[in-house]
N, C-alpha and C positions, 0 to 999 in steps of 0.2 A: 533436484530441480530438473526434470527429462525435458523442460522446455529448452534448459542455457546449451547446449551441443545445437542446437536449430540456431538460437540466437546468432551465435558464434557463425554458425554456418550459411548466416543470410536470409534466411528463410523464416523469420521470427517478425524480422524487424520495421519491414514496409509493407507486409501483412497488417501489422498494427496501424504502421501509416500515421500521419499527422504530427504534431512536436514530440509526441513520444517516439514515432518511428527514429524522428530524425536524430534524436539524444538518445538511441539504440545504436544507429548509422554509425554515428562519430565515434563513439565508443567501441566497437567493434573493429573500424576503422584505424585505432589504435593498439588494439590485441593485435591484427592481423599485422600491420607494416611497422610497429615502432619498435619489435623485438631483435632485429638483425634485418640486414638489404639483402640478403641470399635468399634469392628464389619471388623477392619482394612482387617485382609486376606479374609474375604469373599468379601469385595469389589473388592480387590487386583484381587482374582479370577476370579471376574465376567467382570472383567474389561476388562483383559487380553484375557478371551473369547470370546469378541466384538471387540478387534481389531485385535486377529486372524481371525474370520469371515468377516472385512474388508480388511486385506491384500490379505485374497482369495480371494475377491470381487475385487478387485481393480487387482491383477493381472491377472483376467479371463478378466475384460475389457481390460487388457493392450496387451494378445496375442489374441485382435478380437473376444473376443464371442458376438454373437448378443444377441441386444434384440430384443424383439417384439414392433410392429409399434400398433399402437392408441393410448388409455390407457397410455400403459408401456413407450411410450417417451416422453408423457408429463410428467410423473414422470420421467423421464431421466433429461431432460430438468432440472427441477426444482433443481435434485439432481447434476447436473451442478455449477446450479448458486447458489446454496448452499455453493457447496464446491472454487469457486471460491470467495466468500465473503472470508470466512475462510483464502483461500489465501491470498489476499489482506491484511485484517486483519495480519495473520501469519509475511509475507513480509516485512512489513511497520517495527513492532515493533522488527521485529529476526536485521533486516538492522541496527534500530535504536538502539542497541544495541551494534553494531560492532562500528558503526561512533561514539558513546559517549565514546566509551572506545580508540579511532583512536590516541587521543592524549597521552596515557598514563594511564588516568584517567578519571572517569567521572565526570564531574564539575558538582558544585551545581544548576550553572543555567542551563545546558544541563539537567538535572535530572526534572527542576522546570518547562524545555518546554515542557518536556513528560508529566506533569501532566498536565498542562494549556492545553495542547493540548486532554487528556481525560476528562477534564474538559469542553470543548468548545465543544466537543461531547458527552456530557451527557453521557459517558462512568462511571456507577457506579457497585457497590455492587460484585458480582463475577466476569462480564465480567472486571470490572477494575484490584479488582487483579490477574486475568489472563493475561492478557496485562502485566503487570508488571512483571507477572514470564516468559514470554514470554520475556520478553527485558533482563532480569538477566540470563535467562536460555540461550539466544543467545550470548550476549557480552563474556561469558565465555566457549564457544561451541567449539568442532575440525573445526567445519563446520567454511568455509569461507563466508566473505561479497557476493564474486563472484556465489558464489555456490548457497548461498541464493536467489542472485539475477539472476543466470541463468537458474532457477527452476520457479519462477516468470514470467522470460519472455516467458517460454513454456506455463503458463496457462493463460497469458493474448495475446495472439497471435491477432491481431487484434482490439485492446484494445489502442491505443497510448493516449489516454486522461487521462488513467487509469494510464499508468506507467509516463506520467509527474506527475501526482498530488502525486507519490509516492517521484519522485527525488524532488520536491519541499518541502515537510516534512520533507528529509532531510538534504536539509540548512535551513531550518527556525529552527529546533535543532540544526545544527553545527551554527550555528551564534547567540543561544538564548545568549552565553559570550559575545557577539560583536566582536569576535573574528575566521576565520576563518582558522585553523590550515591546511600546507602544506598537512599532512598525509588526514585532515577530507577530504579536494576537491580531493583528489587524490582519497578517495572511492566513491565519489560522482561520478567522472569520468570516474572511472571505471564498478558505476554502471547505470547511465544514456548511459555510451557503449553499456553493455550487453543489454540494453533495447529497443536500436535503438531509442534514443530520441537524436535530431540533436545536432551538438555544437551549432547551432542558436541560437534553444530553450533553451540547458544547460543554454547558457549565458543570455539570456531572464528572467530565473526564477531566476541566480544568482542577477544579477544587481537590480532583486526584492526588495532584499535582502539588498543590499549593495549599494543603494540608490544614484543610476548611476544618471547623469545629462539628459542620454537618455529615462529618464525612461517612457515614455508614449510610445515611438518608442520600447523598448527593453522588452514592455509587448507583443506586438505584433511579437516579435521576428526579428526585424530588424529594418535598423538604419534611420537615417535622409535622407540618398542617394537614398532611395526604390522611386521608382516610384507612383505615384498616382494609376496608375492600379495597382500594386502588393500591395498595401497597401488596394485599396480596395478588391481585390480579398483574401487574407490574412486574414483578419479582417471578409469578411462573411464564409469563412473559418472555423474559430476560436469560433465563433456566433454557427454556426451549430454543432461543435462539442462540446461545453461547455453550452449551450442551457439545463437548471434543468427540463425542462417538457422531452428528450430525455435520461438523465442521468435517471430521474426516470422511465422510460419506458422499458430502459434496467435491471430493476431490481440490480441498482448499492448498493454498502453497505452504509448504512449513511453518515459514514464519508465522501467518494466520494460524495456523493450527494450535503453536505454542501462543502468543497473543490470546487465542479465545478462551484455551486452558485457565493461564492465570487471572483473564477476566470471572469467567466461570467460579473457581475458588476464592473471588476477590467478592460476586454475588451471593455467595452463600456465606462467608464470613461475615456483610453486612446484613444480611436479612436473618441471620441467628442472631445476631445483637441485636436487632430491634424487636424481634420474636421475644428473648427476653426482656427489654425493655417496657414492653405491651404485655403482654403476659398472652401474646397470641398463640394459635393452637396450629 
C-alpha cells in the first residue's frame, strides 16, 4: 500500500477531504499521539502543518488550478491513484464499521470477519492497526453510512467493479453471524443505491451469501429465464471486467486485486455449469 506512509504522514488524508478525510484525521491522530508523550506536540505540530498544506492543496485543485502537462501529470496521475487506493481502503472499513454496529452492537463474529478478512490480505503490523481504528473511529462517527458512501461514489466514478467488490464485503461481514439483520440490508441497500450497483447485481452477490438454489445463475446476475444470448453476452461481460491481468493494470489496491481474482474464478465456475447444463458451445 505506497499510499499508507502519505496517510500516516498527513498528506493523504484532507487531500481526500470530506467524512472520509475526517475518519482518516482521527485515526492518524491516534497512530501519531496515543503511542508514548515523548516528543508528543512536536509531532502534534508537524502533523498539523502537512495537513494544512494538503487542505490548500486540495482545495486549489478543487476551484480548477492547473497543472502543467509532461512530467507534472504523470505525477498527477500517480497522486490519483494513490489517493484513490486510500479511498477504497477509507470506504470499505468507515462502511464497515456503521454495518457492524446497524444491529445495535457489534457481534463477536462480525468483529472475527474483519479480522479474517485482514488476515486473508496480509493486512499486518501499522496498516492493520490503522484499519481497525478506522472501523472504531467510523462506527462511532456523526458521519453517516450514506455520506460515507456518497463520497465513495464521487471517487470511484467509472469504476462499477470497484464499488460491487465494496457492497460484497459488506454482507460477507453482515452475514459473518449467519445471520442477516433487517437494519444491516437496509444499509446495504442503501449503500449499493448510492453506488449505482443494480438490484440484479445487489441480489447476485446477496444470494452469494445466503446460498440461493440459483446460485450459478445469480453469480452472473440473473435467473434460469435469461436467454442463451444474454447469458453469453453477460458472462464475457463480466470475464472482461473482472479479468486480474486488467484489475492489475489499472493500478487497483491489493485487496481489489485478490477480491476480483476470486470473483473471476467464481464467474467461470458458474458459467462452466451452466455451459454444461445448456449444452452450450
Amino acid at each position: 500500500m505506497s499510499w499508507f506512509g502519505k496517510m500516516l504522514g498527513g498528506t493523504i488524508g484532507l487531500m481526500i477531504g470530506g467524512p472520509l478525510g475526517a475518519v482518516a484525521g482521527a485515526a492518524v491522530g491516534h497512530h501519531l499521539f496515543d503511542k508514548d508523550s515523548s516528543g508528543a506536540r512536536q509531532r502534534r505540530a508537524e502533523w498539523e502543518r502537512k495537513l494544512r498544506a494538503a487542505q490548500s492543496s486540495a482545495q486549489a485543485s478543487r476551484t480548477g488550478a492547473q497543472r502543467p502537462s509532461g512530467a507534472g501529470s504523470t505525477q498527477s496521475q500517480a497522486e490519483r491513484q494513490e489517493e484513490r487506493q486510500a479511498a477504497y481502503f477509507l470506504a470499505l472499513f468507515s462502511i464497515l464499521g456503521k454495518l457492524a454496529k446497524a444491529d445495535g452492537r457489534v457481534s463477536r463474529e462480525e468483529g472475527e470477519a474483519v479480522i479474517e478478512f485482514l488476515d486473508r490480505m496480509k493486512v499486518q503490523g501499522e496498516q492493520r492497526q490503522f484499519a481497525i481504528r478506522v472501523f472504531n473511529e467510523a462506527k462511532n462517527s456523526r458521519h453517516t453510512v450514506e455520506e460515507f458512501a456518497r463520497q465513495f461514489a464521487q471517487m470511484s466514478m467509472g469504476q462499477p467493479d470497484l464499488r460491487s467488490s465494496l457492497v460484497d464485503m459488506l454482507f460477507r461481514v453482515a452475514l459473518a453471524d449467519q445471520v442477516l439483520h433487517p437494519e444491516e440490508e437496509k444499509i446495504i441497500r442503501s449503500v449499493g443505491g448510492i453506488l449505482g450497483v443494480s438490484a440484479a447485481e445487489l441480489e447476485a452477490i446477496r444470494s452469494r451469501y445466503l446460498a440461493s438454489a440459483e446460485h450459478a445463475y445469480s453469480v452472473l446476475g440473473l435467473t434460469k429465464d435469461a436467454s442463451d444470448e444474454e447469458l453469453k453476452s453477460t458472462y464475457r461481460r463480466l470475464v472482461q471486467e473482472y479479468h486480474p491481468d486488467r484489475i492489475v493494470a489499472q493500478g487497483m489496491p491489493d485487496e481489489f486485486v485478490e477480491y476480483a481474482t476470486q470473483r473471476f474464478q467464481e464467474i467461470q465456475t458458474a458459467w462452466d455449469q451452466i455451459r454444461k447444463d445448456r449444452t452450450l458451445s
